[in-house]
C-alpha positions in Angstrom: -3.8 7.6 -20.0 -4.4 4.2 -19.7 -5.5 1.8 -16.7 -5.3 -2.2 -16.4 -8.0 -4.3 -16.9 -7.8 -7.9 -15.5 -9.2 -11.3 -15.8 -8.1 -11.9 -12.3 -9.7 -8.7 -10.9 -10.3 -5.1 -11.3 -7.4 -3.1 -10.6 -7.9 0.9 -10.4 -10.4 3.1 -12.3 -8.3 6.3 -13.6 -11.8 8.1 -12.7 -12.7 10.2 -9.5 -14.9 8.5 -7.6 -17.2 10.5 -4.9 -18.8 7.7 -2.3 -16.4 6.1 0.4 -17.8 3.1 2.9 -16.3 4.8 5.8 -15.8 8.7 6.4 -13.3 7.9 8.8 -9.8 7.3 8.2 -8.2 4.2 9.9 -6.2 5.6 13.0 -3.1 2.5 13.2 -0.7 4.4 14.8 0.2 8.1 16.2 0.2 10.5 12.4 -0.9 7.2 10.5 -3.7 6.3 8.7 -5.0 3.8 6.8 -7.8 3.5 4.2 -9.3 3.6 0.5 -9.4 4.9 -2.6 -12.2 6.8 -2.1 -11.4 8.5 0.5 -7.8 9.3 -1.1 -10.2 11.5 -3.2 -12.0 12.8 -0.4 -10.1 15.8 -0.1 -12.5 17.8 2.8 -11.8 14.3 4.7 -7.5 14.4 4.1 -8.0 17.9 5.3 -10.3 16.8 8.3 -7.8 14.6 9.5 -4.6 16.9 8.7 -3.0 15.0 6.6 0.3 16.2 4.9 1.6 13.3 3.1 -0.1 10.5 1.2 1.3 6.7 0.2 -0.9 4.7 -2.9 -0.2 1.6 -2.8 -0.8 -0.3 -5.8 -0.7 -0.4 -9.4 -2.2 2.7 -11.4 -3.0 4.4 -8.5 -2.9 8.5 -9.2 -1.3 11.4 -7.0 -5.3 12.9 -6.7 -3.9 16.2 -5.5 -0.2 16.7 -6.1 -0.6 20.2 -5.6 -2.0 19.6 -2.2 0.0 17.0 -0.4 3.2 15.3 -0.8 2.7 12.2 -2.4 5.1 8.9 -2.7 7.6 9.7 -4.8 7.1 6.5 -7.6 4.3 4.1 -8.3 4.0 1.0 -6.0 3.3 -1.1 -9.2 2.2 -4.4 -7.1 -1.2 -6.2 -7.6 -2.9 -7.9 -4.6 -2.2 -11.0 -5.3 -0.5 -13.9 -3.5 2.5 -13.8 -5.8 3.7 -10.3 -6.2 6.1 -8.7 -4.8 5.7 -6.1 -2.0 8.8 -7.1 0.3 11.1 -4.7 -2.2 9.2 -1.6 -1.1 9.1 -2.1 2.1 12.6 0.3 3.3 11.3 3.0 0.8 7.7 3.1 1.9 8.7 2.5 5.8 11.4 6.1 4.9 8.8 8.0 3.7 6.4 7.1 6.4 8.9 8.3 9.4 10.0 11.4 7.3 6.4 12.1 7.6 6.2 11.9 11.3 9.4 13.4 12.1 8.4 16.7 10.3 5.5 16.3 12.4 3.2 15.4 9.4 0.4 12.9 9.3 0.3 10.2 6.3 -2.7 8.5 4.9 -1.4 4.9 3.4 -4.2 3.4 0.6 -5.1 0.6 -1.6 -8.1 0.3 -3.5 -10.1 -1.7 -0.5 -7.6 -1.0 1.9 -7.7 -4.3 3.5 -4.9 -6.1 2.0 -2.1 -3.9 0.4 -2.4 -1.0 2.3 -3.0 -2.9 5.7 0.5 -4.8 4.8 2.2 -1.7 4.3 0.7 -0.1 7.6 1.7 -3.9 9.2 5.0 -3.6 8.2 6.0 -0.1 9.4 4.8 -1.1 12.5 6.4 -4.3 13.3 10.3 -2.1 12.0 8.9 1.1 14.1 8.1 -0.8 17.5 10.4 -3.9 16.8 7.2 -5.8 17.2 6.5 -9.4 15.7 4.0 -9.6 12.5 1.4 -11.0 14.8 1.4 -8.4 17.4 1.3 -5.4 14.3 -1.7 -7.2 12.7 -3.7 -7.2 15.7 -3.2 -3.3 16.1 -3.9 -2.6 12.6 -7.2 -4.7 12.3 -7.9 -3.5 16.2 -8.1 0.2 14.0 -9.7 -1.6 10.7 -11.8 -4.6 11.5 -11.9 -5.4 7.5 -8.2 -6.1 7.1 -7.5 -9.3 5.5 -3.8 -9.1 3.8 -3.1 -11.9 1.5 -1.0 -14.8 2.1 1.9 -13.9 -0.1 2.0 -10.4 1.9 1.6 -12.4 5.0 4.8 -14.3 3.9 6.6 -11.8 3.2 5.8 -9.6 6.4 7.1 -13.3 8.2 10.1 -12.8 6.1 11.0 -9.5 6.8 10.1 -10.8 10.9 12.9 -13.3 9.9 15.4 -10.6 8.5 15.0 -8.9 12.0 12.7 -6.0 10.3 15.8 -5.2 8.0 16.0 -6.3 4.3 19.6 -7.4 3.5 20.0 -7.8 -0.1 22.8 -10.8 0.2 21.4 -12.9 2.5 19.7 -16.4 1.1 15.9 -15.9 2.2 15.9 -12.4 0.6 17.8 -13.8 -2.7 15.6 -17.2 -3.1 12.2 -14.6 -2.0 13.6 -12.5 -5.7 14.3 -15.5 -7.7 11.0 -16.8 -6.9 9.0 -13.8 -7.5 10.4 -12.4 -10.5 9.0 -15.2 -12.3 5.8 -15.0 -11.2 5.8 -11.1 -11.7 6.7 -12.6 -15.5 4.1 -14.7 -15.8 1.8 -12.2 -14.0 1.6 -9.2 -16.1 1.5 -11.5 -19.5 -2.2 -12.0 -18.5 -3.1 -7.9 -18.1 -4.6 -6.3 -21.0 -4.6 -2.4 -21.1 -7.4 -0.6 -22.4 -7.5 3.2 -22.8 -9.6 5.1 -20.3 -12.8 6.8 -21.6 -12.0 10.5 -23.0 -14.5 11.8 -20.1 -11.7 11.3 -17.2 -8.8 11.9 -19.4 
């Protein structure tokens, strides 16, 4: 197993960790919650809070109990940082998210900090889900988590997808020239991660 080390900053530790800042989960929105890595391995708090369904978002980020709930069906490989590429995932996370609800589920969406990748995810939903502009979902979502800050290349692209009318069409130009752009950075990007092998106690 392996995890990514980064000059940039610390992604994800492939390790269990026990402490959280919070033992609350982040309410955003009817069966929606937002939060951290910790407490995505809080399993007494997922049950306290009934949730069914579970959405990591982020790069080497681990189904904690598989057995448990139902996780996101692939990795979410995107860094927080201002030129990566979350926009792409955005119909697929926002599917899973209202298959959720609709069974009558509740989903717990994470990051590590759960301030900036997470929060855009939970932003995003919102803003397709109430037809709501990006300014109008960010105030809900920090109204729930005062310690969201999303970065400003997630705050573009959540303006973008404002600008695409909440739906992301593949042909038009914005969507095209957002791809072009960001497939070079995502290049340039991951030349500069170095992966070292976790230690054999959390293998």
């Amino acid at each position: 197993m392996l995890h990514a080390s980064l000059d940039v900053q610390p992604v994800v530790s492939c390790k269990i960790m026990t402490t959280s800042s919070d033992v609350k989960l982040s309410n955003v929105a009817p069966g929606v919650y937002l939060g951290d890595i910790y407490q995505a391995q809080n399993l007494d708090l997922l049950n306290a809070f009934n949730i069914t369904h579970v959405l990591p978002v982020g790069s080497k980020l681990y189904p904690y109990f598989p057995s448990i709930f139902t996780y996101f069906p692939r990795q979410i490989d995107v860094l927080d940082k201002d030129d990566e590429d979350l926009l792409s995932y955005f119909d697929e996370c926002f599917e899973f998210v209202e298959s959720c609800l609709k069974s009558g589920g509740n989903v717990f969406i994470h990051c590590v900090a759960g301030v900036s990748r997470s929060a855009a995810i939970a932003v995003g939903f919102l803003m397709k889900q109430r037809q709501i502009r990006y300014l109008e979902a960010l105030k809900i979502v920090q109204t729930a988590r005062s310690s969201v800050s999303i970065n400003s290349g997630f705050t573009k692209q959540l303006l973008l997808y404002q600008k695409l009318r909440y739906s992301i069409d593949q042909n038009s130009q914005e969507y095209l020239r957002f791809k072009t752009q960001h497939e070079s950075a995502y290049t340039s990007n991951r030349q500069n991660i170095i992966y070292l092998p976790c230690p054999e106690s959390v293998k």
